[in-house]
C-alpha positions as a printed NumPy array, in Angstrom:
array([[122.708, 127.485,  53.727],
       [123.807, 123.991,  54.67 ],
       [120.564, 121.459,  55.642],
       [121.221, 118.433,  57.651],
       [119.249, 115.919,  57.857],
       [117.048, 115.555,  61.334],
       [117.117, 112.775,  63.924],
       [113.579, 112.042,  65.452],
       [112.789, 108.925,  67.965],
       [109.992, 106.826,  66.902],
       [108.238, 104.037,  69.597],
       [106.788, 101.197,  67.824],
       [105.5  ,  98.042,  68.565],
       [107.194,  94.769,  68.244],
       [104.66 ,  93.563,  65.136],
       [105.169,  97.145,  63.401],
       [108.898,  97.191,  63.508],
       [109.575,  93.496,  62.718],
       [107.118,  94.015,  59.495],
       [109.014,  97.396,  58.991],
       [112.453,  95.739,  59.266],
       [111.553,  93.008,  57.03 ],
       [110.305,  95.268,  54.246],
       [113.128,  97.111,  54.242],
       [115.25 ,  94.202,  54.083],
       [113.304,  92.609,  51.477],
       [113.988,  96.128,  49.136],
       [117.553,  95.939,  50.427],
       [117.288,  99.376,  52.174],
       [118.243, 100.784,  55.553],
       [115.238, 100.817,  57.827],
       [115.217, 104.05 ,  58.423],
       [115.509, 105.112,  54.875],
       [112.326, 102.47 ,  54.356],
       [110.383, 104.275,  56.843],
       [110.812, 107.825,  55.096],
       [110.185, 106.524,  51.833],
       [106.626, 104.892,  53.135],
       [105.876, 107.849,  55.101],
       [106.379, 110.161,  52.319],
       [104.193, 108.158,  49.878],
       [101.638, 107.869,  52.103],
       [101.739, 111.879,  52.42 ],
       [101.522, 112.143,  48.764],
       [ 98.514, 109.688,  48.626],
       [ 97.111, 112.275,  50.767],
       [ 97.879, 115.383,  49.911],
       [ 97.112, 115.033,  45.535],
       [ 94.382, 113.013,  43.827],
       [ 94.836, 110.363,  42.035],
       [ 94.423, 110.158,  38.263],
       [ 90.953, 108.837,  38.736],
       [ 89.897, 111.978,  40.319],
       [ 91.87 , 114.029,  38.565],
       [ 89.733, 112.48 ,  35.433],
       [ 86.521, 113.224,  37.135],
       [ 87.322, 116.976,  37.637],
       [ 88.446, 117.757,  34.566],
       [ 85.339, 116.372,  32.827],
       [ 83.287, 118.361,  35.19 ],
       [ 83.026, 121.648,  33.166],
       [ 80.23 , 123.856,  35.933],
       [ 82.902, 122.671,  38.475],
       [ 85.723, 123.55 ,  36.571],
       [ 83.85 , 127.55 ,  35.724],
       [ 83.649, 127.386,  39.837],
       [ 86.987, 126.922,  40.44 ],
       [ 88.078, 129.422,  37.897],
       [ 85.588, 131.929,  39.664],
       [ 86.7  , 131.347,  42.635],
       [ 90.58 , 131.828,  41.916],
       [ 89.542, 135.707,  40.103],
       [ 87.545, 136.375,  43.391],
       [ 90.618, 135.345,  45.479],
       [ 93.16 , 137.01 ,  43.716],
       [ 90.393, 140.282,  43.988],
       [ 90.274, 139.514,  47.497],
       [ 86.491, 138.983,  47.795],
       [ 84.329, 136.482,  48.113],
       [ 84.439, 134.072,  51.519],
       [ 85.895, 131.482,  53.191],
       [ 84.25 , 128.271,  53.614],
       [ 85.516, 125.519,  56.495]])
């Protein structure tokens, strides 16, 4: 299966793309390459935690036994769903 990339039009203001174009000039990149790159991180920043929290987790052992509870009763199919 052969991907191509995707075109999508973006409206930004004069400050935003002027900071955006200089970046990107400044790394020496196209600007829309620069703009993927930063919106990417940003969704990683977002989506994982950080090492900091990943510490804090890890050293939490009753959370930890929680979590681990929680996967058996998913994978059993019981338990609930929280929102």
């Amino acid at each position: 299966m052969l991907v191509m990339p995707k075109t999508i039009t973006l409206r930004l203001e004069d400050e935003v793309y002027e900071a955006l174009r200089e970046h990107s000039e400044a790394e020496k990149r196209p600007l829309s390459n620069y703009i993927e790159m930063a919106a990417l991180e940003y969704a990683k920043t977002k989506e994982f935690v950080d090492d900091e929290e990943m510490m804090a987790i890890l050293s939490n052992r009753d959370l930890l036994e929680r979590i681990r509870q929680g996967s058996k009763e998913a994978k059993k199919r019981r338990g609930r769903f929280v929102e």
